[in-house]
Structures are given as C-alpha cells and as structure tokens.
C-alpha positions as CSV (number, residue, x, y, z in Angstrom):
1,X,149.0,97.8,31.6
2,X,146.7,95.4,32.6
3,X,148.7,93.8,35.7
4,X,148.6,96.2,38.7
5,X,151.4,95.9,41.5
6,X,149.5,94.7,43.9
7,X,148.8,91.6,41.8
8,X,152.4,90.8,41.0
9,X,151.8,87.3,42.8
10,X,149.0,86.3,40.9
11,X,150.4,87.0,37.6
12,X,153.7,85.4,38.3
13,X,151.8,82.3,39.5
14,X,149.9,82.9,36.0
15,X,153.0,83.0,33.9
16,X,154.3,80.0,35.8
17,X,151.4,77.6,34.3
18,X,151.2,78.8,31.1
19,X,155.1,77.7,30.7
20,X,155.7,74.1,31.4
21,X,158.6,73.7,34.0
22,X,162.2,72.5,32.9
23,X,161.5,70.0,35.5
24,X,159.2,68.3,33.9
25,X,161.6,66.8,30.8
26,X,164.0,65.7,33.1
27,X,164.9,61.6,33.3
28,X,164.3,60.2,36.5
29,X,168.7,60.1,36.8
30,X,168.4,63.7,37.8
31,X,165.1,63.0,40.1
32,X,167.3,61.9,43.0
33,X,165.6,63.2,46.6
34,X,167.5,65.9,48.2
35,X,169.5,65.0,51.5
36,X,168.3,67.1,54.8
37,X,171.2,68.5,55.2
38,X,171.4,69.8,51.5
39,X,167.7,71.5,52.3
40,X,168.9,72.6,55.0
41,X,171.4,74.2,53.3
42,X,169.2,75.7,50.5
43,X,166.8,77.1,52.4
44,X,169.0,79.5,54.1
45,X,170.3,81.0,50.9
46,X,169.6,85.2,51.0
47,X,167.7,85.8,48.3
48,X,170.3,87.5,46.0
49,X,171.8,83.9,45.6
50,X,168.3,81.3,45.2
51,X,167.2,84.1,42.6
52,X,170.6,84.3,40.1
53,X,170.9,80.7,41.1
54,X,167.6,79.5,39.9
55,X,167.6,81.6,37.2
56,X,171.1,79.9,36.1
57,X,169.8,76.0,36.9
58,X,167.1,76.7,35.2
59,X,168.7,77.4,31.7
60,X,171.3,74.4,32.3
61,X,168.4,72.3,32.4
62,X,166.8,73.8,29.5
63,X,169.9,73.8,27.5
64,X,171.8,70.2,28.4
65,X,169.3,68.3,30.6
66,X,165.7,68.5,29.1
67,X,163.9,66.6,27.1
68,X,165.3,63.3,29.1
69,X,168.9,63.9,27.7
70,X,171.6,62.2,30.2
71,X,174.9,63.7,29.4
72,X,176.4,63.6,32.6
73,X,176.7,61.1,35.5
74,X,174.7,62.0,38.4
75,X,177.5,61.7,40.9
76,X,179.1,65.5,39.3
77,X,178.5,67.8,42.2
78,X,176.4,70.5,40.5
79,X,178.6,73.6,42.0
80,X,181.5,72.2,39.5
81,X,179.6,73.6,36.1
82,X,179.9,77.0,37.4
83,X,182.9,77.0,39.8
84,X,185.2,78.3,37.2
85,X,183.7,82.1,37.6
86,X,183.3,82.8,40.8
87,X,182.7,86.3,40.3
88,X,179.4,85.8,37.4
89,X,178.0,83.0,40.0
90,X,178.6,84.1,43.8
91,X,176.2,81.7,44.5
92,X,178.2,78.8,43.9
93,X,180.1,79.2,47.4
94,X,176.9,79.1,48.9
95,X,176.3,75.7,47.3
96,X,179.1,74.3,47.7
97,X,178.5,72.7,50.8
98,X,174.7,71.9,49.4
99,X,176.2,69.8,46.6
C-alpha cells in the first residue's frame, strides 16, 4: 500500500481533484447563497450527520441535478426528498430547521 495513515489528508485532498465535484454541473437555479442562519445551522451538525448527509446530497446531485438539469423548483425545502425514512436519513431532523 502506497498511502500510509499518517497521509490520509493528503490523499483524500488528492482523490478530491482528480474527481470533478457534482458542484460544478449544477445551473446557477441551485447556486442560491446560503442564509446565516442556515450556516449556522450546518456547521453545528456532529459529524455522524454532515458525513451520511453529504454522502447522500452528493448522489442526488449526481443522479437528478448535474449536468445543469432543472427538474425541480428551487423553493422545495431539500429535507422533503428524504423525510419519508427517517430512520435511513437521521440527518434530516437535523436539517430540517437548515432548510
């Protein structure tokens, strides 16, 4: 194995660039800033939410927002596409008020 533990940081900040981020084929509908209170919100999240959660966001995009597709009006609070399983996602409570 080439990667050692103790450069876990560099290699996942490796891996990062060499994949182009779901981010970057999204339409500028789904750009919108972020409210303070919303960060606020977000950036209290333990861990063992902001990573499933991320994980999660990022496949939705991938799968129905990428490559500038706009199926959805961008007043849906984004806690309602995983709200129906509260028990896969316990992460959506935590967004709930972040929405």
């Amino acid at each position: 194995d080439a990667v050692h533990v103790s450069q876990v940081s560099a290699a996942i900040e490796c891996l990062e660039d060499a994949i182009s981020t779901p981010l970057e084929s999204l339409s500028s509908r789904y750009r919108q800033p972020l409210p303070q209170d919303a960060k606020a919100s977000l950036s209290i999240l333990a861990a063992s939410h902001a990573v499933p959660m991320l994980q999660e966001w990022r496949r939705f995009i991938r799968e129905y927002l990428a490559d500038f597709k706009q199926p959805y009006p961008e007043e849906i609070r984004l806690s309602e596409f995983w709200s129906h399983d509260p028990e896969q996602f316990p992460w959506v409570d935590a967004i709930v008020n972040a929405d």
